[in-house]
Backbone as a ProteinNet text record, in pm:
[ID]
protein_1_A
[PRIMARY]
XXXXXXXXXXXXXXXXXXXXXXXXXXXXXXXXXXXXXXXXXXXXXXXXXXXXXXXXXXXXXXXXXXXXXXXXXXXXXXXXXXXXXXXXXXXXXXXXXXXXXXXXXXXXXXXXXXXXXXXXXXXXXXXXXXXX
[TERTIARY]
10117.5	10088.2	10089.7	10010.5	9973.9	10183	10209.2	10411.7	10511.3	10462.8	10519.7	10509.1	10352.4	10240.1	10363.5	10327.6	10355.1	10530.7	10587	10740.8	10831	10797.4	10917.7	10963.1	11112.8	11191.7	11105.3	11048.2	10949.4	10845.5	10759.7	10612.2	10531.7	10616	10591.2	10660.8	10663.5	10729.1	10686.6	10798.4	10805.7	10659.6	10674.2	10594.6	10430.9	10423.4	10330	10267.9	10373.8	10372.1	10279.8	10372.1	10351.6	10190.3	10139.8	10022.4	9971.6	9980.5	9865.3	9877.8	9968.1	9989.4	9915.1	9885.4	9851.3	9688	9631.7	9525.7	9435.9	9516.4	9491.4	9430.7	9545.4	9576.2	9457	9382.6	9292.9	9189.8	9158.2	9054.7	8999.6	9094.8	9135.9	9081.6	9113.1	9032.6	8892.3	8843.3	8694	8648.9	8532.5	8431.7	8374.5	8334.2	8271.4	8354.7	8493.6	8585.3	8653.6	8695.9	8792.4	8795.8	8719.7	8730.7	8790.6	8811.8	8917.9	9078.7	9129.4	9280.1	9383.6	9495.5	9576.8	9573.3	9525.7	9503.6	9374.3	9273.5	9130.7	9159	9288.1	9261.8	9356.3	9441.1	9510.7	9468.9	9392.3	9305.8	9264.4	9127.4	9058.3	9141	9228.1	9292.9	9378	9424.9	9410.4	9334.7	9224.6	9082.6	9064	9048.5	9045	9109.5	9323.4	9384.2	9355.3	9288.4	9251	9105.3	9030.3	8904.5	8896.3	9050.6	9008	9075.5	9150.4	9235.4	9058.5	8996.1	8881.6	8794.5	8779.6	8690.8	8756.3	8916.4	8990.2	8962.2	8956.9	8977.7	8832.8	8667.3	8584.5	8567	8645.7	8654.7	8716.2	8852.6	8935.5	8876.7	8798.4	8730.8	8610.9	8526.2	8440.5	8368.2	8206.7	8120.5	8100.5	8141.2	8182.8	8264.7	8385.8	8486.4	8499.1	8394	8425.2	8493.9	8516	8586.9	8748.8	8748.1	8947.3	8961.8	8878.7	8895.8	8922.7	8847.6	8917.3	9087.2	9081.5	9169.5	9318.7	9296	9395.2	9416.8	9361.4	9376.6	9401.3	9408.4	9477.6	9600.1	9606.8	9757.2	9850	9775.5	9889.7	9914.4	9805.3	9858	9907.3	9908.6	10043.2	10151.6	10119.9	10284.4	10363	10293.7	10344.7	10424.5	10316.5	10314.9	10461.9	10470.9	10586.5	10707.7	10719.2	10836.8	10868.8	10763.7	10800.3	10897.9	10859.3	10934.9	11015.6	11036	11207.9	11266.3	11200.9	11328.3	11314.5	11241.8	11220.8	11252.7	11380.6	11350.9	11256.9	11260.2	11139.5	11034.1	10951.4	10817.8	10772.8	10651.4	10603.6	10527.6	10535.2	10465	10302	10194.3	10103.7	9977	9932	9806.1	9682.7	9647.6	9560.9	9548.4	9669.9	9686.8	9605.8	9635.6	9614.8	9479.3	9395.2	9256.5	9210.2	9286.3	9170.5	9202.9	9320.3	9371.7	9233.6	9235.1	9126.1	8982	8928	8822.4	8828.1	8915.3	8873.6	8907.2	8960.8	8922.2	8759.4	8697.9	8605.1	8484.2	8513.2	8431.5	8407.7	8536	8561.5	8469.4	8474.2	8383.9	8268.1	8234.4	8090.6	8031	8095.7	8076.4	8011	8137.2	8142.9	8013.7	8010.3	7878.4	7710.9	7691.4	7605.3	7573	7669.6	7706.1	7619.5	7650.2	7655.7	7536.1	7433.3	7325.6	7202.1	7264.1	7168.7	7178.2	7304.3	7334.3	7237.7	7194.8	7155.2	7051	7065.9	6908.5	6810.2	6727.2	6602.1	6577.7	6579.8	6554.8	6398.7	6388.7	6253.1	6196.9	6272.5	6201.3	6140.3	6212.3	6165.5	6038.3	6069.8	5936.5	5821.7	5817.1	5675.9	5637.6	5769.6	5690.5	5589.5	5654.2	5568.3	5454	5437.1	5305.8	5184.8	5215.7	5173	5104.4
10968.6	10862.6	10916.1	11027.3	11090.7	11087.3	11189.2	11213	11132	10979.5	10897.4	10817.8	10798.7	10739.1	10823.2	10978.4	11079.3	11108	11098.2	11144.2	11064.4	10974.2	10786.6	10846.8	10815.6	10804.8	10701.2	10610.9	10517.2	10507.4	10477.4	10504.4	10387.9	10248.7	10125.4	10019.8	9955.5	9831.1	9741.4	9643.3	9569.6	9516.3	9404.7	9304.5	9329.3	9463.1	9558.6	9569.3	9631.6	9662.7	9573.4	9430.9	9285.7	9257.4	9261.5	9219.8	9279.1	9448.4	9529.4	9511.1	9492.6	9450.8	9301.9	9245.8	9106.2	9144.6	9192	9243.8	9327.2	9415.8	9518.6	9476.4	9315.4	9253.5	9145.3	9097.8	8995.8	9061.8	9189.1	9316.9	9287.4	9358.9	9335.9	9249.2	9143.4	9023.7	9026.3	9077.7	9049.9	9190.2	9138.3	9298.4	9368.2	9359.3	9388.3	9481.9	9425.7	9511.3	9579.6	9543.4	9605.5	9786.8	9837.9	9962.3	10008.2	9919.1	9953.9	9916.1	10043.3	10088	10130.2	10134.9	10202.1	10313.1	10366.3	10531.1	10532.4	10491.5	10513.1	10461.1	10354	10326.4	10415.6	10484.1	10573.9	10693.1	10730	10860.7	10815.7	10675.9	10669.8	10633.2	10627.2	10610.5	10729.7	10851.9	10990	11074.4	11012.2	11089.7	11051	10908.4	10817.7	10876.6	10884.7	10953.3	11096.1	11195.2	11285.7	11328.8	11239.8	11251.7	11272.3	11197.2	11223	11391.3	11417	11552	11677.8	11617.8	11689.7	11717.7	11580.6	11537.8	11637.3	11609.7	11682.9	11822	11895.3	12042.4	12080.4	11983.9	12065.5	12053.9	11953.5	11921.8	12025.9	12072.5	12152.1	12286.7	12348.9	12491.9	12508.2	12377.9	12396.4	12400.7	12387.8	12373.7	12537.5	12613.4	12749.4	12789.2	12702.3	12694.4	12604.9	12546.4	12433.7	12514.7	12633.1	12650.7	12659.3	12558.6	12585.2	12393.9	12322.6	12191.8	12213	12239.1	12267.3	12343.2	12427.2	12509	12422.2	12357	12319.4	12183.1	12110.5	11957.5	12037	12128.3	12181.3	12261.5	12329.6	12408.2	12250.4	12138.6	12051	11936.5	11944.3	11834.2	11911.9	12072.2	12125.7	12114.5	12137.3	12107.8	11986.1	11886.9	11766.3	11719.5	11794.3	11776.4	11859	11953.3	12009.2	11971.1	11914.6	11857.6	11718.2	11669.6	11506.3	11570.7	11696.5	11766.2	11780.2	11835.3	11911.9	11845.4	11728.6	11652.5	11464.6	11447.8	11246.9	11291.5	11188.4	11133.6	11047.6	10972	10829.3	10859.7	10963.2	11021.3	11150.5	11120.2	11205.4	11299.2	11415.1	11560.1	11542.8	11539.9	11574	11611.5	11748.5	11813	11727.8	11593.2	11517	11487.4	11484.1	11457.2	11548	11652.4	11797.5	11768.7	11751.9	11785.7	11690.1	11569	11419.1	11435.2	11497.5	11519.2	11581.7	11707.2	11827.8	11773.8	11720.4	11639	11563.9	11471.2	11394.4	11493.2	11567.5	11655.5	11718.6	11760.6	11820.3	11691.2	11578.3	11489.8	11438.6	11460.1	11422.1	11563.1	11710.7	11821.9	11801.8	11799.1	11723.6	11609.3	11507.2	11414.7	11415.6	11555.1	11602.9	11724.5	11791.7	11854.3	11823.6	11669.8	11613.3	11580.7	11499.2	11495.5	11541.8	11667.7	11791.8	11810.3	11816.6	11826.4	11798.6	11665.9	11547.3	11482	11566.3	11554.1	11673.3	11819.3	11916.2	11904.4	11973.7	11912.9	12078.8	12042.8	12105.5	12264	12346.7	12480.5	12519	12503.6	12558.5	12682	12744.2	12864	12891.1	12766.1	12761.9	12677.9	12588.1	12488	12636.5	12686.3	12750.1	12853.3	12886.9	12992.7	12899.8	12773.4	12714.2	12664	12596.5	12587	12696.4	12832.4	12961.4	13007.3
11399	11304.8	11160.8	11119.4	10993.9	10942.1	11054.1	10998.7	10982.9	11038.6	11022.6	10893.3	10855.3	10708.6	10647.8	10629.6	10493.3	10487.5	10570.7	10580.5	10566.7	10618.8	10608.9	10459.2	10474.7	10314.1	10232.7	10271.9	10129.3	10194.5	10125.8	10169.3	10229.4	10152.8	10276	10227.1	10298.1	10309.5	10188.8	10131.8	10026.2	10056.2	10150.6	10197.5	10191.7	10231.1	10231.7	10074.7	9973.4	9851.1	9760.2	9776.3	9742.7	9802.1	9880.7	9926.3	9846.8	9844.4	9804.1	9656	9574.9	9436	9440	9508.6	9449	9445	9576.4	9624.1	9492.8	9408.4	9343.8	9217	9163.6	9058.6	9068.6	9198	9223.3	9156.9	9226.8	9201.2	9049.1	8973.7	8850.1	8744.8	8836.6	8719.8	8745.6	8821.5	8831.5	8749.7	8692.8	8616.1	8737.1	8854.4	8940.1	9024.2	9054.3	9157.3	9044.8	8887.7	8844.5	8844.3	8911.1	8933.5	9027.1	9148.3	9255.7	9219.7	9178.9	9096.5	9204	9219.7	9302	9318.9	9231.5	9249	9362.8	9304.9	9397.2	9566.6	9606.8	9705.4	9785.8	9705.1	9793.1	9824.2	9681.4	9741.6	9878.8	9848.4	9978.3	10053.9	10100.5	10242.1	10275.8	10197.5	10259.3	10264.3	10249	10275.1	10475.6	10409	10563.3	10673.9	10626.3	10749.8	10776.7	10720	10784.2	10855.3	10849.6	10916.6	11040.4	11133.4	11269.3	11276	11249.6	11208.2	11223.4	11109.2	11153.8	11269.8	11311.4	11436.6	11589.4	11510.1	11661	11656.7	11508	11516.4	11554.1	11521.9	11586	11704.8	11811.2	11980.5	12058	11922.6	12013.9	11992.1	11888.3	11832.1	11898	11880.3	11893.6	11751.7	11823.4	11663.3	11588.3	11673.2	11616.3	11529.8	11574.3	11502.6	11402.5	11360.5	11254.2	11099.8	11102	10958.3	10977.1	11117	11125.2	11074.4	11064.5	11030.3	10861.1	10799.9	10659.1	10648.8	10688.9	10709.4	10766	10863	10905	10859.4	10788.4	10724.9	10549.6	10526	10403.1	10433.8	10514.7	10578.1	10640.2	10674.7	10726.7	10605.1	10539.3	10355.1	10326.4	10235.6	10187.9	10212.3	10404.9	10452	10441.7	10423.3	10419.6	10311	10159.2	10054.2	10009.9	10089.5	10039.3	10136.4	10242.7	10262.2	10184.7	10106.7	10083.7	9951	9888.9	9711	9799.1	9880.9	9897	9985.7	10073.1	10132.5	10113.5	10027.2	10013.1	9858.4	9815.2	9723.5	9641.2	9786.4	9738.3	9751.7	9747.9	9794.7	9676.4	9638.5	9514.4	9558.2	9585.4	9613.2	9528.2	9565.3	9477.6	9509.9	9420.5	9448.2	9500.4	9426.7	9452.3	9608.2	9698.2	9818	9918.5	9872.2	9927.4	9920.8	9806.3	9816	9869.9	9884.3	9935.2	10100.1	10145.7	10320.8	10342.9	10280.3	10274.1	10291.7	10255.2	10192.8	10329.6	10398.4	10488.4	10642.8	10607	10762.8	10708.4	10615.4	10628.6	10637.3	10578	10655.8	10803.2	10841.9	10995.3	11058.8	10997.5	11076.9	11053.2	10924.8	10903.9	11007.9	11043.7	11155.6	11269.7	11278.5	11451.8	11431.8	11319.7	11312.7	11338.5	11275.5	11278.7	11416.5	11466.4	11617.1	11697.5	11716.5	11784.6	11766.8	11642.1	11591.2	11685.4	11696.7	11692.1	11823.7	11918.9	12045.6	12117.7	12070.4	12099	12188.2	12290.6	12347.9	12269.5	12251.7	12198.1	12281.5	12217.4	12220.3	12288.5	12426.8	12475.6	12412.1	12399.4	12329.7	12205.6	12128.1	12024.5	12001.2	12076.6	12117.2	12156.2	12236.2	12297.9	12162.6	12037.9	11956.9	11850.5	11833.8	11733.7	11811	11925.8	11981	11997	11989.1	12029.8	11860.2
[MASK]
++++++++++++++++++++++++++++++++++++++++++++++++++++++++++++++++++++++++++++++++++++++++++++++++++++++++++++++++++++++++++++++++++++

């Protein structure tokens, strides 16, 4: 899904375009929404597509491994980022991408961290030193 979003020769459909331009432009007129810009909603929605990216890398590592979820939601936005420069015309390479991909895999580990947390069953041992 993510290679299909980031790689397509255009990034979406007219029809698509048109909605989200009218959507953007509704925004706009109001004082209240006019802060939601095209820029802010694309950040947040490659923040969005990499969260599960996170969720997967602390399932597949483990909560041990949670420093391969950063790691690998920034090794796979670079990569992306640099095939869209050297092989899409219609597609704009940019740093901002990289850090917001980045950003939503480490929310997605954060997630799965909390998770895990809060899934834990309770440490007997630790229980009997504070009673003692």
């Amino acid at each position: 899904m993510v290679a299909w979003m980031t790689l397509r020769a255009a990034p979406y459909g007219s029809d698509i375009a048109s909605g989200l331009n009218r959507l953007l432009a509704w925004f706009a007129e109001r004082p209240s929404t006019a802060w939601i810009t095209f820029d802010r909603v694309e950040f947040g929605a490659n923040v969005a597509m990499f969260v599960p990216l996170g969720v997967i890398a602390v399932l597949w590592f483990g909560v041990r491994g949670w420093w391969a979820a950063p790691l690998i939601g920034a090794l796979a936005s670079a990569t992306i980022e640099t095939l869209q420069a050297l092989l899409l015309d219609a597609r704009v390479a940019d740093v901002r991408d990289i850090i917001a991909n980045t950003l939503g895999s480490v929310i997605g580990m954060c997630l799965m961290l909390l998770l895990a947390f809060l899934l834990s069953p309770p440490n007997p041992r630790r229980y009997e030193e504070s009673r003692a």
